[in-house]
N, C-alpha and C positions, 0 to 999 in steps of 0.2 A: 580747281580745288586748292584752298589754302594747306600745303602742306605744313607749314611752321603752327598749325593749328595744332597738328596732332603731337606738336613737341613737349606741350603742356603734359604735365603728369599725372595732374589730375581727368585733363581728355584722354588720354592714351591709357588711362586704366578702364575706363569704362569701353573703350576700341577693342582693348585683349581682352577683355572678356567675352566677347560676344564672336572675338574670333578663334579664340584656342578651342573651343569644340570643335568645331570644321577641320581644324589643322590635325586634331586628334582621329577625328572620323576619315580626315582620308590619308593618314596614317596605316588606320587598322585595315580597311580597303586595300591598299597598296603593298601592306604587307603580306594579305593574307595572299592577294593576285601573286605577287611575287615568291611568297614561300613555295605552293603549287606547280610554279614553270619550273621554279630551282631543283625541287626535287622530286617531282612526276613528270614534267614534257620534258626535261633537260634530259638527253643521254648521258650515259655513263664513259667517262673519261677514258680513253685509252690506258693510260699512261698510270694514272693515279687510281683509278676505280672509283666507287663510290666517294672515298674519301673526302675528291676536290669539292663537293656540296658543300663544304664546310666556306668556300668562297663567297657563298652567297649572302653570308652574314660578316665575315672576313672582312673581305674588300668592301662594300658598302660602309661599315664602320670606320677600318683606316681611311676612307674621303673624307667622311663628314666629321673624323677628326682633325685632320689638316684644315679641311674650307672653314670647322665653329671656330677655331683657332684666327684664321684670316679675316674672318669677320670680326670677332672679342678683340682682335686687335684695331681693326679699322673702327669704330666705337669708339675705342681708347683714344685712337687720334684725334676723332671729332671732340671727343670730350677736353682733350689735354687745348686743340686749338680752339675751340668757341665756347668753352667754360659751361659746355650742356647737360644738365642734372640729368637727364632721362638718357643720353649715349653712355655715359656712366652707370647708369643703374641695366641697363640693356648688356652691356660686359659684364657685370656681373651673372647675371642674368643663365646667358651663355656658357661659363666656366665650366658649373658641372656638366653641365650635358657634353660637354666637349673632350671633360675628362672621363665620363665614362665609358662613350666611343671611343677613347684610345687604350684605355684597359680593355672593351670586348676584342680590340685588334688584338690587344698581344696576346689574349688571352685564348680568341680563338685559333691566333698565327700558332702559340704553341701547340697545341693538340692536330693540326694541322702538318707542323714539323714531325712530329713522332714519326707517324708513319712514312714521311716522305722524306725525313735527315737520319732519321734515327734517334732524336731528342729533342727535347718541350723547346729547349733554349740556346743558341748560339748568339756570341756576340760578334752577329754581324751586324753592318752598317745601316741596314735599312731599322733592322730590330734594335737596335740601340739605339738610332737618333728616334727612331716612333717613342722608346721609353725616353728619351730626354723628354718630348710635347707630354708625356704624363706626366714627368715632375717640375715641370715651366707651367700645366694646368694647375697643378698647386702649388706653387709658387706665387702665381696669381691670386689666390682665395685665402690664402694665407697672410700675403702681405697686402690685399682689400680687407682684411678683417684685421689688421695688426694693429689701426690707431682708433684713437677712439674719435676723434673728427673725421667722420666717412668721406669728406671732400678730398681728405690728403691722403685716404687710402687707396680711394678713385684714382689722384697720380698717379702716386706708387705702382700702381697694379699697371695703370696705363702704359707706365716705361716700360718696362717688363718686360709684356706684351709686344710693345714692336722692337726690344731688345730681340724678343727670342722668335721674330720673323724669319731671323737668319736661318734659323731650325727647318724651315719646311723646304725650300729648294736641296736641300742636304739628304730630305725626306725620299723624296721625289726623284730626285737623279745620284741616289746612293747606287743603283744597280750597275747603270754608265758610266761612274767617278772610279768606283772600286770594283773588285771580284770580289762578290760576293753568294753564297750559298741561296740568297732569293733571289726569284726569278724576276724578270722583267717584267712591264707590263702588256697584260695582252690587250688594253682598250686604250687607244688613244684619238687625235684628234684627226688624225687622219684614216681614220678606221679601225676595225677588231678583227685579229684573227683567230675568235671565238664563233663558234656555234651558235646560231643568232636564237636558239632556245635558251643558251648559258648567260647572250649578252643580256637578251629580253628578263631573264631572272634578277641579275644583279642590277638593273638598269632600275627595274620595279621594288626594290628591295633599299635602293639609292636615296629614289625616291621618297618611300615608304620613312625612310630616316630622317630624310630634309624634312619633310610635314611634322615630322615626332619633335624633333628639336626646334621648329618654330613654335610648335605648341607648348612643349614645356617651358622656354624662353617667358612666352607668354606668361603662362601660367604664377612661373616662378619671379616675375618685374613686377608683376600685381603685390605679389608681397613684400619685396621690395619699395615698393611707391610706398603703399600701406605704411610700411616701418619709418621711412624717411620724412613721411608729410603727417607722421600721426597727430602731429600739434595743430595742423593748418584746421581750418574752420570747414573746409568739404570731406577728409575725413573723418571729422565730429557727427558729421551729420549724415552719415553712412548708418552709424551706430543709432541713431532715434527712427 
C-alpha cells in the first residue's frame, strides 16, 4: 500500500470519513464495557470507598492528555521538517481534544481531592505542571489562529508544541522529583498493583478515549481540509 497516497487532503478526507464512525462506535462500546467494570465488577476501595470511581474517568483522561499532546506535537515536527499540509492540519485537528481531556483531569482530580486532601485544589507539582499542558493546549490554538496565512500559523503552533514537550516528563515523574500530595502511579510497565477488576476498568475506559479522540480528530480535519482547499476544484465539486 502506497502510504504517501493517503497524504493528499483531498484522499484523506474522503478516508476519515468513512473511518470516524467506527472510531465513534467503538468508542461508545468501550466506554459503556468500561463504565460497568468501573463501577459494578470493581470493588470498593479500602482506603478511599466509593469515591476512588472517580479514577475511572480521572486517569484515563490525564493519559490521553499527555499522549494527544505527544502526538499534536510529533505532526508539528513532521510538518515544520517536510513542509506537509495535512500533519499540520491533523495538529490542529488534535488541539481540542487534547485540551479537553486535560480540563476533565483537573477537573475531575479536583472533586477527587475533596474528599481525599480536604480541597478541590493544591498547588502541587503534578496538578500544576497537568494545568501548564492546558494552557500550552491553548497556546497552540491561539497562536494557529493568530495569522491570517494559516501556513505560518502551522509553524508557530509547531514550535510551541515541541517547546512545551519539556512539560510531560515533568508530568510524569513529578511524584518521584518532588513530595508531593498525589499519589504515585499504581500501573506501570512493569505491572499493577491494582485490582485487575480496577485495572480492566480504566484499561477499557483508556481505550474507550483513544477511539473518541481519533474520531473527533477525524471528524474535526475534514473541516479543516474543507476550509483550506475550499478554492481547489474537488471541493467545488463536493458542492454540485
Amino acid at each position: 500500500m502506497n502510504w504517501f497516497f493517503f497524504a493528499s487532503p483531498s484522499t484523506f478526507y474522503r478516508l476519515a470519513g468513512r473511518m470516524a464512525p467506527w472510531f465513534f462506535a467503538l468508542a461508545a462500546v468501550l466506554g459503556a464495557a468500561g463504565l460497568y467494570v468501573g463501577l459494578v465488577v470493581a470493588p470498593t476501595d479500602a482506603q478511599q470507598g466509593e469515591v476512588y470511581r472517580i479514577i475511572f474517568i480521572h486517569v484515563p483522561a490525564s493519559w490521553m492528555s499527555m499522549f494527544i499532546y505527544f502526538v499534536m506535537a510529533c505532526y508539528g515536527a513532521v510538518s515544520l521538517t517536510f513542509n506537509t499540509r495535512l500533519a499540520a492540519m491533523m495538529a490542529r485537528a488534535l488541539a481540542p481534544t487534547g485540551a479537553m481531556f486535560t480540563f476533565v483531569a483537573l477537573w475531575t482530580g479536583s472533586f477527587w481531592g475533596r474528599p481525599t486532601w480536604g480541597t478541590y485544589w493544591v498547588w502541587d507539582a503534578r496538578i500544576t505542571s497537568e494545568l501548564v499542558l492546558l494552557f500550552l493546549y491553548f497556546g497552540f490554538i491561539a497562536l494557529a489562529n493568530a495569522f491570517e496565512d494559516p501556513r505560518r500559523g502551522d509553524r508557530a503552533a509547531a514550535l510551541l508544541a515541541l517547546i512545551g514537550l519539556v512539560n510531560l516528563p515533568i508530568i510524569y515523574f513529578s511524584v518521584l522529583w518532588w513530595n508531593t500530595l498525589h499519589q504515585g502511579s499504581s500501573v506501570k510497565l512493569t505491572g499493577s498493583t491494582m485490582h485487575i477488576a480496577m485495572l480492566w476498568g480504566m484499561l477499557l475506559m483508556a481505550f474507550s478515549f483513544w477511539m473518541y479522540s481519533i474520531g473527533a480528530s477525524l471528524t474535526r480535519v475534514r473541516a479543516i481540509i474543507l476550509d483550506r482547499e475550499r478554492r481547489t476544484h474537488w471541493v467545488r465539486g463536493l458542492a454540485t
